[in-house]
C-alpha positions in Angstrom: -14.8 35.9 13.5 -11.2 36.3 12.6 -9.4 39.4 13.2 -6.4 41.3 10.4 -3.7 39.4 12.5 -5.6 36.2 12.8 -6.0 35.7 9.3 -2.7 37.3 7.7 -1.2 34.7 10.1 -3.7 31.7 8.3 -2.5 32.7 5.3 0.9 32.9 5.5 1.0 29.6 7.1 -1.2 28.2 4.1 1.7 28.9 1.6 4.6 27.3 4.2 5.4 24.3 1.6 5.4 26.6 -1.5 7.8 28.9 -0.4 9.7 26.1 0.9 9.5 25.1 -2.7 10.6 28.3 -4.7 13.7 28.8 -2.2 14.6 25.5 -3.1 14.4 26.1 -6.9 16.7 29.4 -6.4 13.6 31.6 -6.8 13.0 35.2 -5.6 10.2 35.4 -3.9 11.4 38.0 -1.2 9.9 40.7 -0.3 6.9 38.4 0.8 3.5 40.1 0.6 0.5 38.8 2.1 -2.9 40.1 1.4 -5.2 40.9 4.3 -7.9 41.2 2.6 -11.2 43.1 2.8 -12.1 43.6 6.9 -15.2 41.7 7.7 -16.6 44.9 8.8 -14.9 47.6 7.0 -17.3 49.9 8.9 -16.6 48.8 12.9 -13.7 51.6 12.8 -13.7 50.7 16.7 -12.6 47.4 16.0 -10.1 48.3 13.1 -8.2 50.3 15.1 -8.0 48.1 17.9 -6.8 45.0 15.2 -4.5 48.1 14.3 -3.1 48.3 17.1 -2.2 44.3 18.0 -0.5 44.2 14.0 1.4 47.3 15.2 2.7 45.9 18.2 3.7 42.1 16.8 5.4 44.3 13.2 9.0 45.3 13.7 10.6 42.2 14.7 9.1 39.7 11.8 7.2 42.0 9.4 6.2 44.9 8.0 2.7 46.7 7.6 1.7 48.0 4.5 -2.0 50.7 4.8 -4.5 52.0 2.8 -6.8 54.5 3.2 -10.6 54.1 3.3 -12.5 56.7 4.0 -16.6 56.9 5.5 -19.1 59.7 6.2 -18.9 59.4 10.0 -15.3 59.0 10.4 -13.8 60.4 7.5 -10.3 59.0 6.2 -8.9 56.1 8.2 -5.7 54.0 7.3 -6.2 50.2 7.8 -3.3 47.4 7.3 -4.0 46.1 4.0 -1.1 43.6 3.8 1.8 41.9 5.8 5.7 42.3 4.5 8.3 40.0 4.9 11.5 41.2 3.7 13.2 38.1 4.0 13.1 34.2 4.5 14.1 34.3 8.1 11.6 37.2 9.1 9.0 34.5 7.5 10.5 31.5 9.2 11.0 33.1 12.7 7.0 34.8 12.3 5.5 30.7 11.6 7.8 29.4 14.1 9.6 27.1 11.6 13.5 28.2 11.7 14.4 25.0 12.5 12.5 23.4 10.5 13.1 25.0 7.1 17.0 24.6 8.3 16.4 20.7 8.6 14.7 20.9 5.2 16.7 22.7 3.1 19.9 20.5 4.4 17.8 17.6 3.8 17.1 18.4 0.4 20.7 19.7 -0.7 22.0 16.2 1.1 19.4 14.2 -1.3 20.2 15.8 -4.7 23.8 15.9 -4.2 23.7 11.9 -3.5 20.9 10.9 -6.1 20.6 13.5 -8.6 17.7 11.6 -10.2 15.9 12.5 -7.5 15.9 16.3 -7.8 12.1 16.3 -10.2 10.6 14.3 -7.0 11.9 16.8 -4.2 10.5 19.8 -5.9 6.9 18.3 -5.9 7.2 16.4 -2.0 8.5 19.2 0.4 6.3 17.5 3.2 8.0 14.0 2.4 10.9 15.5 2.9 10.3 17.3 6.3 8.4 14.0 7.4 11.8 12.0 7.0 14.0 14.5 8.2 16.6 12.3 10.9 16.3 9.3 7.9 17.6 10.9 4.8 21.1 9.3 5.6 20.0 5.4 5.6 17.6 6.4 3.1 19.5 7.7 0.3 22.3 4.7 1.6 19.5 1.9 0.9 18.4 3.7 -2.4 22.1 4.0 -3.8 22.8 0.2 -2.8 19.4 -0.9 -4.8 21.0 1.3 -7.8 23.8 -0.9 -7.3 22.3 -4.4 -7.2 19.5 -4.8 -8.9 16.6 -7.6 -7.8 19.2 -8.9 -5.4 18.0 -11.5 -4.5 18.7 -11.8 -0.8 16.5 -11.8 2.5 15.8 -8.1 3.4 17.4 -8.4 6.4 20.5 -9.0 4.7 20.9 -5.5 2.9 24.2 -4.7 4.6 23.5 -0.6 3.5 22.6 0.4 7.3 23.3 -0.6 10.8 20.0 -1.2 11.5 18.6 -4.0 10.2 15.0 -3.3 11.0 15.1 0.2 9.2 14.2 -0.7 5.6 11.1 -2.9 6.8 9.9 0.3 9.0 10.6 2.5 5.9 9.5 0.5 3.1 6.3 2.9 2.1 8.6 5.6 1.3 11.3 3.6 -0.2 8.9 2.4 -2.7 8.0 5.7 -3.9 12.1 6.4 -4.4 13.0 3.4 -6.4 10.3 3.4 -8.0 11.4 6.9 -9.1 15.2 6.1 -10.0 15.0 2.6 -10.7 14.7 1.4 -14.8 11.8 -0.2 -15.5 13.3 -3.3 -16.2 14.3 -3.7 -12.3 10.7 -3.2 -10.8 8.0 -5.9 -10.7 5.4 -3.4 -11.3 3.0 -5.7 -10.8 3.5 -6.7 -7.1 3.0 -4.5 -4.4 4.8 -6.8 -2.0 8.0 -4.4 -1.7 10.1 -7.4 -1.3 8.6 -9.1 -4.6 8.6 -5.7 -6.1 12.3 -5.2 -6.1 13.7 -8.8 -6.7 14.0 -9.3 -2.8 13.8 -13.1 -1.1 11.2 -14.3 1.0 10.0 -16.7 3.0 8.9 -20.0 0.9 5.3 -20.6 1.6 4.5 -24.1 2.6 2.0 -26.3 1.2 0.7 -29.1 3.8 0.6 -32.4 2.5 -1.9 -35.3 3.5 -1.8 -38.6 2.4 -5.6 -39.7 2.1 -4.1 -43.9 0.9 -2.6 -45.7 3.4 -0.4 -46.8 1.1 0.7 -43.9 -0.1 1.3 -42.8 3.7 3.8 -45.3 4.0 5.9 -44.4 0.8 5.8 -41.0 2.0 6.8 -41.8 5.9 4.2 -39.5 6.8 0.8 -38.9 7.5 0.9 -35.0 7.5 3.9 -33.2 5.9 5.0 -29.3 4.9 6.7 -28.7 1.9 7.9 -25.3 0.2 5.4 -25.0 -2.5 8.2 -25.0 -4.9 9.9 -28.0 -3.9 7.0 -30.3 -3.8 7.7 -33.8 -5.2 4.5 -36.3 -5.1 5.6 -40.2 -4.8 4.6 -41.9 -8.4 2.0 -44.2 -7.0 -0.1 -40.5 -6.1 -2.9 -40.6 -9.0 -4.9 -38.3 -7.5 -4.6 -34.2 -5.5 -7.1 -32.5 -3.8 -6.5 -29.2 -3.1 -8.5 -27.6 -1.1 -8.8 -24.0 0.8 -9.4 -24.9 4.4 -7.4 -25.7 6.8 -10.0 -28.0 8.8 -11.3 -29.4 5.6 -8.0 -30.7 5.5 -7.6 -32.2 8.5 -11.1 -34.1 8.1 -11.2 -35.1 4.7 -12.3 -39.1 4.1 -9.7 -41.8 3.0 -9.5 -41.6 -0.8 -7.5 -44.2 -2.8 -4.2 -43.0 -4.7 -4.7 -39.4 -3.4 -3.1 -37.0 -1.8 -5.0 -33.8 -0.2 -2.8 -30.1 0.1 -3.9 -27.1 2.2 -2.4 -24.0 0.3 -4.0 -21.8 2.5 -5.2 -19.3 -0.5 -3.4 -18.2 -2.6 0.0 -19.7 -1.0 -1.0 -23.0 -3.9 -0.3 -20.6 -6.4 3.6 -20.8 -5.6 3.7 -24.1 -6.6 5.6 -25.4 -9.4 3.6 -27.1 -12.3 6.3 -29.8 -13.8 6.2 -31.0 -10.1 2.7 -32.6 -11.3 3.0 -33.8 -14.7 2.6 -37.4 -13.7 -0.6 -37.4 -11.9 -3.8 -37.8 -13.7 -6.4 -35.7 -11.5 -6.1 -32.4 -10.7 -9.1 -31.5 -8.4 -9.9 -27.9 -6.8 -12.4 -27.0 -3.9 -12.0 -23.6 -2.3 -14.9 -21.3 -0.3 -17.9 -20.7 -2.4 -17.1 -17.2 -3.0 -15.1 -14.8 -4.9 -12.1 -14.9 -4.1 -11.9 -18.8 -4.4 -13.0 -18.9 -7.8 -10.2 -16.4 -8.3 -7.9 -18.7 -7.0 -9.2 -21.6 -8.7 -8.8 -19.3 -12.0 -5.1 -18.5 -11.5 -4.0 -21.9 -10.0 -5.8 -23.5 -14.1 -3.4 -20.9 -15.8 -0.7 -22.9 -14.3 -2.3 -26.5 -14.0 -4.8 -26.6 -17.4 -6.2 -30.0 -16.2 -7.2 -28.7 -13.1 -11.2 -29.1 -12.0 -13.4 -27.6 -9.5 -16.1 -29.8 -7.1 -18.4 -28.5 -4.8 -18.3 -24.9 -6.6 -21.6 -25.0 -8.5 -25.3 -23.9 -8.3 -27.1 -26.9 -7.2 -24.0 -27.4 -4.4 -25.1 -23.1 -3.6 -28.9 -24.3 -3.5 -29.1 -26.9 -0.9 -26.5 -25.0 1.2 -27.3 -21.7 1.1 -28.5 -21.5 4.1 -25.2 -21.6 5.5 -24.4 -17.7 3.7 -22.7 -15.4 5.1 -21.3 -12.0 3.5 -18.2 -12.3 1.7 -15.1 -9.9 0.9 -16.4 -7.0 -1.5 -14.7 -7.8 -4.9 -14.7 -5.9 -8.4 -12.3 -8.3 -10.2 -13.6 -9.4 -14.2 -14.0 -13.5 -14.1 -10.7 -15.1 -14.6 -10.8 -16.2 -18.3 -9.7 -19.6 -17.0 -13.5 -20.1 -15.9 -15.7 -22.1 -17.9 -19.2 -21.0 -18.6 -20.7 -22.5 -15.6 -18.2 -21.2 -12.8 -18.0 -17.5 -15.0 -21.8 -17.3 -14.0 -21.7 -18.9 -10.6 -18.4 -16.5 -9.5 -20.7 -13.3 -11.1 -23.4 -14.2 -8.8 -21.2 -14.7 -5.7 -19.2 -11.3 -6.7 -22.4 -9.1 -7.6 -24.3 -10.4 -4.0 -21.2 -10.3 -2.3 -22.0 -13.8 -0.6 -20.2 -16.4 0.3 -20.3 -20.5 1.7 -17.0 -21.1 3.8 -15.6 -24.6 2.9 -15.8 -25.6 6.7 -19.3 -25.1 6.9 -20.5 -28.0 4.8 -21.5 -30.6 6.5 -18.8 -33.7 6.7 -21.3 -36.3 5.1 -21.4 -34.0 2.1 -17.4 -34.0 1.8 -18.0 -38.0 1.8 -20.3 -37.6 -1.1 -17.8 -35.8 -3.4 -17.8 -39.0 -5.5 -14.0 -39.0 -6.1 
């Protein structure tokens, strides 16, 4: 059961960030009065005047009291505090033990607005942001002004020369998000990527596709028998009539001699980096990923960008003889790729709805010899 003191104290603290907020804006909010409210037993006079009589003795040096008068049968007229005073901001600051605080923040906040005036709308409505970066404002607003500068740079992270520290930005980019995404035009933010690197025109690392020559001819115009490409530098030899792409990194390794072919790991959606006019010359385009959703996802994404491309092993008899090998998949609420045709739309509802899923790796190596190609 909380006493007067107890909860004028909870509430004052309850309204910390909105009077952070109005001082910031310039507005008068001072003399601060803070309701006590009604006591819990208004008739325990006992215990009034002995919550009395701590207010009385913490007032003076923070706050004021402020009574009213109730009166009963039994004890006639009593004065009780009815609310706390604060005359001023540091009466309210010293009281919540937050001097110090409210001194970093308000510092913070002029520092911020003077630098990036765009960002003024955003540091009314984020006074906890603010405290929560106070000591990082510096290399923050640094980084934001040198994005405002150049635009989708084009460079490794690491190479932003706009602090010392060249880990910072990678440590901070949650909150550096939320800024540029604030002052940057449109034009400059890949709204679609949540990558913060690919979000703001950043380099990174080139995934690599592995490459597997399943002809031995083909092994020896290539000079290797396993190889690791950037996906967008891959160049197939002429005599390569066939791909396989397929999901796992096993399969892979395992998969059966096949003539004019060539098999890549993309390790998910890594493929989808690859460059399309790399392939024009070769006359199969063949997909097998996991039986689940997230592989007919990929197999969806990687046809917008090869058309020719078909799936194997992805069907409902293929689900019927080896479903005993199920196991539950990764929750998914994504519409079918459009890319799907009929069959695969119904066979990727199925996996998505059940939540199920066949891992490439668990089908059985005579079946991967079977896959008629």
């Amino acid at each position: 059961m909380k006493g007067l003191f107890d909860r004028g104290s909870l509430r004052a603290r309850r309204i910390y960030m909105r009077v952070l907020e109005n001082l910031a804006a310039d507005k008068k909010i001072f003399p601060l009065e803070i309701s006590l409210g009604r006591p819990e037993k208004p008739g325990d006079f006992a215990r009034l005047r002995r919550e009395t009589a701590i207010m009385e003795k913490m007032s003076g040096s923070c706050f004021r009291i402020r009574y009213k008068e109730i009166s009963s049968r039994a004890f006639g007229s009593q004065q009780i505090p009815e609310c706390i005073i604060f005359d001023n901001s540091a009466d309210y600051f010293r009281f919540l033990g937050k001097t110090r605080e409210a001194e970093h923040f308000f510092s913070d906040y002029r520092q911020i607005i003077r630098q990036i005036p765009a960002l003024q709308n955003w540091c009314a409505g984020h006074t906890q942001k603010i405290i929560e970066q106070h000591g990082n404002w510096p290399d923050l607003t640094a980084v934001l002004l040198w994005f405002h500068e150049h635009p989708r740079p084009g460079i490794y992270i690491r190479e932003i020369p706009a602090v010392n520290n060249t880990k910072f930005i990678e440590q901070h980019t949650a909150i550096l998000k939320i800024l540029l995404d604030h002052i940057l035009p449109e034009q400059q933010i890949n709204a679609e990527e949540s990558s913060f690197a690919l979000r703001f025109g950043l380099k990174t690392e080139e995934p690599l596709l592995r490459l597997r020559p399943l002809d031995a001819e083909l092994k020896k115009i290539i000079g290797y028998s396993d190889l690791a490409v950037p996906a967008k530098e891959l160049v197939l030899p002429a005599g390569c009539r066939r791909i396989i792409f397929v999901e796992n990194k096993t399969v892979y390794n395992i998969y059966p001699s096949r003539e004019k072919t060539i098999c890549i790991w993309g390790s998910g959606f890594s493929v989808l980096q690859i460059d399309s006019s790399r392939l024009a010359h070769i006359h199969e385009l063949w997909y097998w990923g996991d039986l689940d959703a997230q592989g007919f996802l990929i197999l969806g994404r990687l046809r917008r960008k090869l058309p020719g491309l078909r799936s194997f092993f992805m069907n409902r008899p293929v689900w019927e003889e080896m479903k005993n090998l199920a196991s539950p998949g990764t929750p998914c609420t994504d519409n079918a790729p459009r890319e799907l045709d009929a069959e695969e739309k119904a066979m990727y509802e199925f996996l998505r709805d059940k939540n199920l899923r066949i891992e490439q790796e668990t089908i059985p190596y005579k079946k991967i010899c079977s896959d008629g190609k």
